[in-house]
Structures are given as C-alpha cells and as structure tokens.
N, C-alpha and C positions, 0 to 999 in steps of 0.2 A: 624395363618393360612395364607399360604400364598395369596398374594393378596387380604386377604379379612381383617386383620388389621396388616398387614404389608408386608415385603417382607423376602423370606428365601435365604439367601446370601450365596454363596460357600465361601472357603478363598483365594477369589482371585481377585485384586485390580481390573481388568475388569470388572468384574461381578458386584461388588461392585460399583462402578464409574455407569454402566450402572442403577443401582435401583435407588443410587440419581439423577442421571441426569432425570429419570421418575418423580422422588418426584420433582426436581427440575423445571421440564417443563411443570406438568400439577396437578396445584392448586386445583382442583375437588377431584383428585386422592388423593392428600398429605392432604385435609382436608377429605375426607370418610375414608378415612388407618386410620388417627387421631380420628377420633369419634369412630371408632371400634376398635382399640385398647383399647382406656379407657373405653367401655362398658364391653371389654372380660378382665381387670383387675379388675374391680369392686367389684368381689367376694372377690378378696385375698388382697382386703382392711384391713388393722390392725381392722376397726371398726365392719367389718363383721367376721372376724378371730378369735378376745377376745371370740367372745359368743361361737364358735364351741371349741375352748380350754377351754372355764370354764366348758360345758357341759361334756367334755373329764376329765376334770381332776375330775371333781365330781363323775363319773360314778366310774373312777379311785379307789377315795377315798371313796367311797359307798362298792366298793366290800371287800376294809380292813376289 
C-alpha cells in the first residue's frame, strides 16, 4: 500500500530517485514503511502457507 509499507514507483528513474531520496532523508519514514511491510508479509510466510495447503490438499484428497 502505498506509503503505508512502501512506496508504489512508476517506471521512471525520476520518480524512482525521488522515493529513495525520501527513504533516504527521513529514517522515521524508512523504519515505519520497514515494520509494516514485514507485518503485511507475515501471512504469506512458508510457515503460515504449509497449514492452508495441507488443509487444501486434504480437502482435495477427501473428496477422491
């Protein structure tokens, strides 16, 4: 989401240049983007992901 765990970047070296130089200039901002990025990856963690595909694959092989 933008600005709220990261930034959403067009494909263009200005724009791009202009997010790090933010990330770059204000250490508050680049440590709350970094804590809320890896709260909003957390789910799609391997260790959280195994249980929802064994669940998936059992259901799978139940209805065999």
């Amino acid at each position: 989401r933008d600005g709220a765990n990261g930034f959403f970047v067009e494909r263009d070296v200005d724009d791009i240049a202009a997010k790090l130089a933010k990330l770059r200039d204000d250490p508050d901002l680049r440590a709350r983007l970094g804590r809320a990025a890896r709260i909003s990856v957390e789910p799609w963690d391997w260790k959280h992901q195994a249980t929802c595909y064994d669940t998936m694959f059992r259901a799978i092989l139940k209805e065999r």
